[in-house]
N, C-alpha and C positions, 0 to 999 in steps of 0.2 A: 534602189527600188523602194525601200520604205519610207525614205524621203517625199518621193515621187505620189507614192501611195496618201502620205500624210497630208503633202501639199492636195491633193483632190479630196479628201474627206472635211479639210479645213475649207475648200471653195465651195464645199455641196450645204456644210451648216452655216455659213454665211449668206448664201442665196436662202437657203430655209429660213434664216432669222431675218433676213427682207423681206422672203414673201409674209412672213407672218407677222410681220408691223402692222399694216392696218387693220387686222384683225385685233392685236393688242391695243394699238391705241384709240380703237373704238370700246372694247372693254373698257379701257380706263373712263373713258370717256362718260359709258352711261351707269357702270355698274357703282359709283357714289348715290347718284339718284335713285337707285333701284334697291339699296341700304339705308339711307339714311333713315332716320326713325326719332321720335322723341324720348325710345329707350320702352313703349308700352305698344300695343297691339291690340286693337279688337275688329271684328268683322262688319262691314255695309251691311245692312240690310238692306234689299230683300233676295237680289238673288246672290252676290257673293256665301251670303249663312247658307242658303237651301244647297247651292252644290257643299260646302263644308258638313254640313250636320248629314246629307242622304248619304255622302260618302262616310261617315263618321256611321251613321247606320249599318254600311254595310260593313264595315271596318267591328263594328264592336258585336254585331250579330254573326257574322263568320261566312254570310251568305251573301254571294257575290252577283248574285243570278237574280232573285227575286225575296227580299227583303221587304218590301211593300204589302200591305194589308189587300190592295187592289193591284193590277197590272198597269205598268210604270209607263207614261207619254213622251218620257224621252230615252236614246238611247242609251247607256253607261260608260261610256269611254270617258268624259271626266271624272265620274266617283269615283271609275277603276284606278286612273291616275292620280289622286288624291289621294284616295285609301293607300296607295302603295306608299306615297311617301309617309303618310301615316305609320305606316308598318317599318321603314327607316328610319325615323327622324322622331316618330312620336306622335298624339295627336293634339297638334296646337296650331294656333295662327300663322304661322309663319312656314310652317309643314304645309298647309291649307295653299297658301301662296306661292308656295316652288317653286310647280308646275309652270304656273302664267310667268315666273321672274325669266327660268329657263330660256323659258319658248321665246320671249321678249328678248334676247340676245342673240340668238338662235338669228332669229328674224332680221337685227342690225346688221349680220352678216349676209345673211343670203341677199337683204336689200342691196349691199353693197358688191356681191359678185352681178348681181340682177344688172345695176346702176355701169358696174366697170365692163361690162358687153354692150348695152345700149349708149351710154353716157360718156364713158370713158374714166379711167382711174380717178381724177380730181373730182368729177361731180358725183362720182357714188360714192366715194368717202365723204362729201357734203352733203347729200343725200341723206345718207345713213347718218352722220352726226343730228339732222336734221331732226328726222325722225324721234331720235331721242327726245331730243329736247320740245315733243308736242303734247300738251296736256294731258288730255283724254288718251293715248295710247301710254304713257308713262302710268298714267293709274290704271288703267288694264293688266298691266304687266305688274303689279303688286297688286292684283286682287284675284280669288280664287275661282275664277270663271273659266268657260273654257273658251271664248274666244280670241285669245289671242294664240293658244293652241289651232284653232283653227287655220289662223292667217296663216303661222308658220308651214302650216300643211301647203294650205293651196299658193304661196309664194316656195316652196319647192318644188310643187307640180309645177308653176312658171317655168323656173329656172332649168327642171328637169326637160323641159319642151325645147326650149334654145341649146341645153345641149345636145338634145339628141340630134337637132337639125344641124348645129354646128361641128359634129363630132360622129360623123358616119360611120367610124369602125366602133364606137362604143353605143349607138343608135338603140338597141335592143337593152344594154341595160338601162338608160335616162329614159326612155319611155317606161321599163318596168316601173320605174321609180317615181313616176309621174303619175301613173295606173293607181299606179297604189297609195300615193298621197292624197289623191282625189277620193281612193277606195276606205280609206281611215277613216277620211273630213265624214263620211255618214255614221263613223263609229264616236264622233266626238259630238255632231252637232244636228244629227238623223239629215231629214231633209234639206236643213240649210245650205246643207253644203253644194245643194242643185243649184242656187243661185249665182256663185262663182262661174259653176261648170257650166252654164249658159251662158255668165260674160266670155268664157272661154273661145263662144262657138265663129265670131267673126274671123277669129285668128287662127282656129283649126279648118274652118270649112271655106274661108276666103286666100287665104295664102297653105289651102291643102297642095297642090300642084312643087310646091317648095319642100315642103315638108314631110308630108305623105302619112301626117301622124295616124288621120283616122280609119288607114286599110292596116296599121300595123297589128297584128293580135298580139305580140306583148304589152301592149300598153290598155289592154282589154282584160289578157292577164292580169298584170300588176293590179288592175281594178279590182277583181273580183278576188285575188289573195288579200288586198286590201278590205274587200266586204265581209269578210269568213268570219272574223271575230264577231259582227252583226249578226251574224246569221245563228251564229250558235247560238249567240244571247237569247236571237228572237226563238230559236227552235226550241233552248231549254224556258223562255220563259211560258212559249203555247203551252209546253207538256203541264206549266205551276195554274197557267189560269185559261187557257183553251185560246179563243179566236180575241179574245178584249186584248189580246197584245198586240195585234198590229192595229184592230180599232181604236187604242188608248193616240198612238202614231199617230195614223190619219186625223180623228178628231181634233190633235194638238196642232196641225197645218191648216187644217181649217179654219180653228179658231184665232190662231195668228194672221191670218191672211183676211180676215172679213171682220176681226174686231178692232174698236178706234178708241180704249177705253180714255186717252189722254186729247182728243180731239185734235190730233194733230192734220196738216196740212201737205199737198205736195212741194211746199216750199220749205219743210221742217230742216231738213239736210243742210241747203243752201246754208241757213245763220247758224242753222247747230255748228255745220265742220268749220266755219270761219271763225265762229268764237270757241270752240275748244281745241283747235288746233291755230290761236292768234301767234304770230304773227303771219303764219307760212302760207294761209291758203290766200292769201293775199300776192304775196309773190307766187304760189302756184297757178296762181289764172295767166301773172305772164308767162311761167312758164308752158303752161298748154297753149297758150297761142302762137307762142314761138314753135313749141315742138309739133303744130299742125301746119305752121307756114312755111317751116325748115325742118321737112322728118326727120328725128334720128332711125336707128335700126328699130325691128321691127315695133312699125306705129299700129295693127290692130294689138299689139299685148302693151304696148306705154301708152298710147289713148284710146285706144278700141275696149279694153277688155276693162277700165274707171268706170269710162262714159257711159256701157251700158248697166255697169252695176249699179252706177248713181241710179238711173233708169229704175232697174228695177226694184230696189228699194224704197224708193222713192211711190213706186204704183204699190208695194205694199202696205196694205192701210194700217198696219202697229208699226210703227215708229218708234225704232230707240237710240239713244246714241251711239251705242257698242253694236246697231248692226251697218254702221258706217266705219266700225276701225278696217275693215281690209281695202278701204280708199285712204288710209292714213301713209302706207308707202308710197305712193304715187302722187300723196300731196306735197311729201319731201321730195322726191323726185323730181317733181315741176318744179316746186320751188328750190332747187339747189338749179334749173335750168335758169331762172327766171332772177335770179339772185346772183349768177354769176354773169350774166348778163348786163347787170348794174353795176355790177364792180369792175366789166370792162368799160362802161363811161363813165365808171369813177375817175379811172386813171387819163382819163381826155384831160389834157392843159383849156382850160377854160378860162373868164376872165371871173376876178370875186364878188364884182358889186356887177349892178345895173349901170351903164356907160348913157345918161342919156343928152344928147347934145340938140339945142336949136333946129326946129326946122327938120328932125329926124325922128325917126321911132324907136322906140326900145328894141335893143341888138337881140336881145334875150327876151323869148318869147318864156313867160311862167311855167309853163303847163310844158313844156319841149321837153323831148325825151333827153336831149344831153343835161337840162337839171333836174331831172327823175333823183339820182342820189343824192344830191343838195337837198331840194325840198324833203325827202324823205330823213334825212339829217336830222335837219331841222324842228320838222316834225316829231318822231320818235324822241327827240330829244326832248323839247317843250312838254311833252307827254310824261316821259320821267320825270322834270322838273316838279311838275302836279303830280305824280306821283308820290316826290318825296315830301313837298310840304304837307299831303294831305298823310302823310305817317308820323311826320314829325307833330302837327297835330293832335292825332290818335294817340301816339304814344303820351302826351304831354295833359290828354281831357278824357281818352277814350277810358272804356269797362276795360277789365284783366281780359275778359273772353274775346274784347276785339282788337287788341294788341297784338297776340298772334298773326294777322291780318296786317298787323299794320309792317311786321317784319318782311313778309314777303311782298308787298307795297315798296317797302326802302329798298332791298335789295334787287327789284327791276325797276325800279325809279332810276335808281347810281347806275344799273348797268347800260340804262339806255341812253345814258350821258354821254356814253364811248365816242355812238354816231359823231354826232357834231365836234366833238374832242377830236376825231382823227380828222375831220374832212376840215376843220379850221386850222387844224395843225400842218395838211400838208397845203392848203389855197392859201390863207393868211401868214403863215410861216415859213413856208418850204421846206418844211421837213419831207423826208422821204420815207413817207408812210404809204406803202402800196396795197391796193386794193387785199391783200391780205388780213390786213387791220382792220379794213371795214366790214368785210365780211365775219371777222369776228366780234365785230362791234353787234350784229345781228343774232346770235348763238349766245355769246356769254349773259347776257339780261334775262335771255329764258330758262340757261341754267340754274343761274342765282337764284331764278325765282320759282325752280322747280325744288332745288336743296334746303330751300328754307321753307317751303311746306312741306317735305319731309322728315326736317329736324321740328318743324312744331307740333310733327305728327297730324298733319291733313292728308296725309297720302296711307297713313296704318294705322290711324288709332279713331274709328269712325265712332264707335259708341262710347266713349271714356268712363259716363256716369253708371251704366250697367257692369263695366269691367270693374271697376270701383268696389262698387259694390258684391260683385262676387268673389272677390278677393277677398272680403272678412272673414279672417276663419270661421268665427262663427256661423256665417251663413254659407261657407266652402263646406263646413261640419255634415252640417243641415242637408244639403243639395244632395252630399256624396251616401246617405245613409236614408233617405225619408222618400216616399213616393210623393211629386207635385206634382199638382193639379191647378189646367188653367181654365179660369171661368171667363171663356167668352174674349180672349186677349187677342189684340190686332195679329195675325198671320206674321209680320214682318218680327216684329219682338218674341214670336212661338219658334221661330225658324233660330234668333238668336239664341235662347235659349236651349234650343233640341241640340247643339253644339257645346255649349258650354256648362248643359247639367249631364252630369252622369249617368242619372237615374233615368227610368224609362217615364215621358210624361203623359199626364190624360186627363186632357181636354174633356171639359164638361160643360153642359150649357147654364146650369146653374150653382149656387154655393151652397144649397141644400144636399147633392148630392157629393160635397166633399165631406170624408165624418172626420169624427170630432179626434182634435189633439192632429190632424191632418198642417199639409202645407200647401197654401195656392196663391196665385198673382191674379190679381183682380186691377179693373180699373179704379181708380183712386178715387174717383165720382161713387163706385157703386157703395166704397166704403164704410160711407156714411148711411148709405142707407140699408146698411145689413139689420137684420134681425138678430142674428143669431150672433153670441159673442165671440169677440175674436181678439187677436193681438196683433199687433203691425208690427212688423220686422223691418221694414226700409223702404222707403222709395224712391222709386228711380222713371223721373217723367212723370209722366202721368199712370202711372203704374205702380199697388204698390203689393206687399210680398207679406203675405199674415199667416200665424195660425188660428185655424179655427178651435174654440174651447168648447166644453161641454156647457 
């Protein structure tokens, strides 16, 4: 019997150490990327500092509710989550970061249960590897904002929806849970979160009759236990400043919605998500035209629920790049559709050259979808090529500051050599290199060149010369004991500073009213032309850091 016993406890942790391989080896997979570092750390400006420093606000003032001299425009669900790891971990850069590292992993998983129901096992573990490896979503996921918390939200309302449809005795809690991740995304990103839950509505209200989501009231439930935290914020913060608390809201949806301060266009999306997610959204165009000529499972939530978000984003007149990361799963998505697709006419026996004989046409037509992975070979390949001579270059004529550059240059120049290496090694040679290899010939170049702008610190150390500089004791002395004063200094460097000085700051509009033996950052222009005597302590940019003397 305890044989018997031991043999089943031995087959239950071996199924458990199976099902939880692709979960491990997609951690392994992105969590190098999501550390590496050049060993230093400072914060983007303009919004990674402002959610750091409001939460640092609220974190060093003790008041969680209303810390603001006026009534706040957006909700608190990211400072709340900030400041908490502040209150674990300390308050520093990489506390500040957590949160988005977290939810960024969080997210590779759930893409990939997402991918293994629609997809099938192999393309959501491509998928989800994908993913990682996509520019603009990789720096999201190290930087202290909260939209990649977002995604995570409404990509488990997804997922929560499929199972409650697939999973009718458990029905009532996936819908809870669906409710309520929808009901959060307003505590994380107020309004925004209405836009998701619009793309949602083709695949709640067209395939309702399947599903039956929108007469269920648990998942109306789960919504509204998911808004409570809102509700309290907005109730306790009426009682601090009356009715300008939900005015401060509205006004900030309005003004996002009708201002264009960057003059962007309805076509901004298009070349934005192609070139910050290169190579994938390229292969994810074939992937959506396959996945609209040959549906997989449910096509309003894998092309219904993109298309209308492009849409709407798209007629919102502020344009950013981070309010396109929640089309960044489903650009992996298509493109692990669209990519495996080419790696099954990779493995087509073909002939290697052009055959062309007397009196006949060429057998091989260029542009034919059976040499789609040849030319693309090719391609990608010649593209490395120029890649690496123009680092080898750099490195050999270029400044120290663009050498950096030239690293993560080399390093997807060589990886994208793979391509043509494997498809010449198995057409020219016959080796048996199967569609395997190429498909990682696709992946490995965007790693390379994601870990080496990590290691040179392009992905965590955005303002060096300020971190620098605050680092001198003397001037760490100074910041931790003296009241600054900023005359008139751009928002973006105010915002870095309200993070990294101790001391409470105050902005003033002129250096008259900073007194004397005082300390303020002034633009470096105005310097010169002060009246009144002073002493310069450092600078950094166009900005420099003095005290004012008698």
């Amino acid at each position: 019997m305890f044989y018997k016993l031991h043999f089943f406890q031995y087959i239950w942790l071996k199924n458990r150490l199976l099902a939880s391989l692709p979960y491990l080896s997609l951690l392994v997979w992105i969590l190098p990327l999501l550390l590496f570092t050049s060993g230093d750390n400072s914060l983007m400006a303009h919004d990674e500092a402002l959610y750091a420093s409001r939460a640092r606000l609220m974190f060093d003032s003790g008041n969680w509710i209303a810390p603001w001299q006026k009534a706040h425009h957006k909700t608190p669900g990211p400072y709340w989550l900030i400041a908490s790891f502040y209150k674990l971990f300390g308050v520093n850069d990489i506390s500040a970061r957590l949160p988005s590292t977290i939810a960024g992993i969080f997210c590779i998983w759930l893409v990939y249960e997402i991918g293994k129901i629609i997809l099938g096992k192999k393309l959501a573990k491509l998928a989800a590897a994908i993913l990682s490896v996509e520019f603009l979503w990789l720096q999201y996921c190290r930087l202290s904002t909260p939209d990649v918390p977002l995604v995570l939200l409404v990509l488990l309302a997804i997922l929560a929806f499929i199972k409650a449809e697939l999973n009718p005795e458990y029905r009532y809690f996936w819908s809870f849970i669906a409710g309520l991740s929808l009901g959060l995304g307003f505590l994380v990103r107020s309004f925004m979160i209405f836009i998701p839950i619009i793309a949602l509505l083709p695949y709640l209200i067209w395939d309702y009759r399947r599903h039956r989501h929108l007469t269920n009231p648990v998942l109306y439930l789960g919504f509204f236990v998911g808004l409570i935290p809102s509700l309290v914020w907005l109730w306790l913060s009426w009682l601090h400043y009356g009715n300008q608390s939900f005015e401060e809201l509205y006004k900030f949806v309005v003004h996002q919605s009708t201002d264009d301060h960057y003059h962007t266009n309805l076509l901004f999306y298009i070349w934005n998500i192609a070139l910050k997610s290169f190579p994938w959204a390229l292969l994810g165009i074939i992937g959506l035209f396959l996945a609209i000529r040959r549906p997989f499972r449910y096509p309003l939530l894998l092309v219904g629920f993109p298309v209308v978000l492009f849409i709407e984003i798209s007629l919102f007149t502020t344009r950013f790049s981070h309010y396109s990361l929640c089309l960044y799963p489903f650009v992996a998505l298509f493109a692990s559709v669209g990519l495996n697709w080419l790696g099954k006419i990779y493995e087509l026996e073909i002939p290697s050259q052009f055959t062309l004989q007397k009196g006949k046409k060429n057998q091989l037509n260029f542009f034919s979808k059976q040499n789609l992975p040849r030319n693309l070979s090719y391609g990608f390949g010649g593209f490395g090529v120029l890649l690496v001579v123009a680092s080898i270059v750099i490195f050999g004529w270029g400044s120290s500051d663009i050498r950096k550059y030239a690293t993560i240059g080399l390093a997807m120049g060589l990886g994208w050599l793979i391509l043509p290496v494997v498809w010449i090694g198995r057409y020219k040679f016959g080796k048996n290199l199967t569609n395997r290899y190429w498909i990682a010939g696709w992946l490995i170049p965007c790693w390379l060149a994601l870990a080496a702008m990590g290691s040179t610190g392009l992905l965590s150390d955005y303002n060096p010369g300020l971190r620098v500089f605050l680092q001198q004791s003397a001037i760490a002395s100074i910041l931790r004991t003296n009241p600054i004063y900023f005359v008139q200094i751009d928002d973006k460097v105010q915002v870095l500073l309200d993070f990294y000085i101790a001391t409470d700051d105050k902005p003033v509009d002129s250096i008259s009213q900073v007194p004397a033996f005082s300390y303020a950052w002034i633009y470096k222009e105005q310097s010169a032309k002060l009246s009144r005597p002073h002493r310069i302590l450092g600078t950094v940019k166009e900005y420099q850091f003095i005290q004012v003397l008698p």
